[in-house]
C-alpha positions as CSV (number, residue, x, y, z in Angstrom):
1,X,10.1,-47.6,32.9
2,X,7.5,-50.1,32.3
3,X,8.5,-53.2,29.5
4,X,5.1,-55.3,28.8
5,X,4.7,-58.0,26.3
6,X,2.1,-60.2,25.5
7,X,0.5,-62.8,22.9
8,X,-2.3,-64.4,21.7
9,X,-2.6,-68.2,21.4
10,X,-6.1,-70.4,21.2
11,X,-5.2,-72.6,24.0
12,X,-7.4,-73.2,26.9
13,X,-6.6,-71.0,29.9
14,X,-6.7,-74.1,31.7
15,X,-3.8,-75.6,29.4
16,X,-1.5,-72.6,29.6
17,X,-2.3,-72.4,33.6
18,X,-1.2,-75.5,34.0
19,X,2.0,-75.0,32.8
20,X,2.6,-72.2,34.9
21,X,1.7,-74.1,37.6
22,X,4.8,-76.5,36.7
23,X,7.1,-74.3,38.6
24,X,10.4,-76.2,38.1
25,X,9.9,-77.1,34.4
26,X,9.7,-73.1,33.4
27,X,13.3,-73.3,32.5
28,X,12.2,-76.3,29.9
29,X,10.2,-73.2,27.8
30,X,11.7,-70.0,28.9
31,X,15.4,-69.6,27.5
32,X,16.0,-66.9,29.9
33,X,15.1,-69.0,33.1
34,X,17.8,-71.8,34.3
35,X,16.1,-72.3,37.3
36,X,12.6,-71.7,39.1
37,X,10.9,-72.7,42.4
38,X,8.1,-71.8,45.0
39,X,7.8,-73.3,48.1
40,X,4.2,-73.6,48.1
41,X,3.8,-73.9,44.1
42,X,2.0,-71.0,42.9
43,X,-0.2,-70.1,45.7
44,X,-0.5,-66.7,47.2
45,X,2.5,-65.8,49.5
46,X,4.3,-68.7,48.1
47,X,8.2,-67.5,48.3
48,X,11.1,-69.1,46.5
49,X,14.3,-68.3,43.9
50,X,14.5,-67.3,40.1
51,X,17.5,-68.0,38.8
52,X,18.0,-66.3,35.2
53,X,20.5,-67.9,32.4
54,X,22.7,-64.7,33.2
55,X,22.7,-63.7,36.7
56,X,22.0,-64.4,40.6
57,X,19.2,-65.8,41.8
58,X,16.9,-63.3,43.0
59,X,13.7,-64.2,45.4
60,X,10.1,-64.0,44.4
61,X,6.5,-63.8,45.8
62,X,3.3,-65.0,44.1
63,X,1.4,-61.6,45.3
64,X,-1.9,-62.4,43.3
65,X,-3.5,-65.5,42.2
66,X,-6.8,-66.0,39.7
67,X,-6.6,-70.0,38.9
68,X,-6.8,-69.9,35.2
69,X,-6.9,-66.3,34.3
70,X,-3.4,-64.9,36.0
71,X,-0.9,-64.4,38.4
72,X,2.0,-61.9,39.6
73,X,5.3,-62.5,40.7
74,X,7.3,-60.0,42.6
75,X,11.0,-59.8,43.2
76,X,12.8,-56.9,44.2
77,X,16.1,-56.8,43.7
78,X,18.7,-53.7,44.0
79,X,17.7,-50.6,42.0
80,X,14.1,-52.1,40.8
81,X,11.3,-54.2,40.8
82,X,9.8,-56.8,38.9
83,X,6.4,-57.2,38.8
C-alpha cells in the first residue's frame, strides 16, 4: 500500500528547505511529530530518532538529499517501511 500526499504553496524552495532542515523544531509544525533528530542534520547517511505523538520512537536515515528540491527519510520498523 502506498499513502502519498502532497500540496502546493508559492514559497521559495529555499524557504520551505530551510525549515526542513530545522530538524528539532519539526514537532513545532507537524502535530503528529513530538520529537525529531539527526545526528548529522539532514545530510545523506545522517541517522537519528522520530518520535511520533502516539508511539515509540523509531530510527531514521536521510537516504537522498537534493538541497532545495527534496529529501527521503527511511525507517523501517516491524511489518513496514517508511519512505
Amino acid at each position: 500500500m502506498v499513502i502519498e500526499h502532497s500540496i502546493r504553496t508559492s514559497a521559495r524552495p529555499e524557504t520551505v528547505f530551510a525549515i526542513y532542515e530545522k530538524v528539532e523544531q519539526w514537532p513545532s509544525w507537524d502535530p503528529d511529530t513530538q520529537a525529531a533528530i539527526l545526528a548529522d542534520g539532514l545530510s545523506l547517511g545522517s541517522k537519528g530518532l522520530l518520535t511520533p505523538t502516539k508511539g515509540k520512537a523509531v530510527p531514521m536515515e536521510v537516504t537522498a538529499v537534493m538541497p532545495n528540491r527534496s529529501f527521503t527519510v527511511s525507517s523501517a520498523i516491524p511489518l513496514f517501511k517508511m519512505t
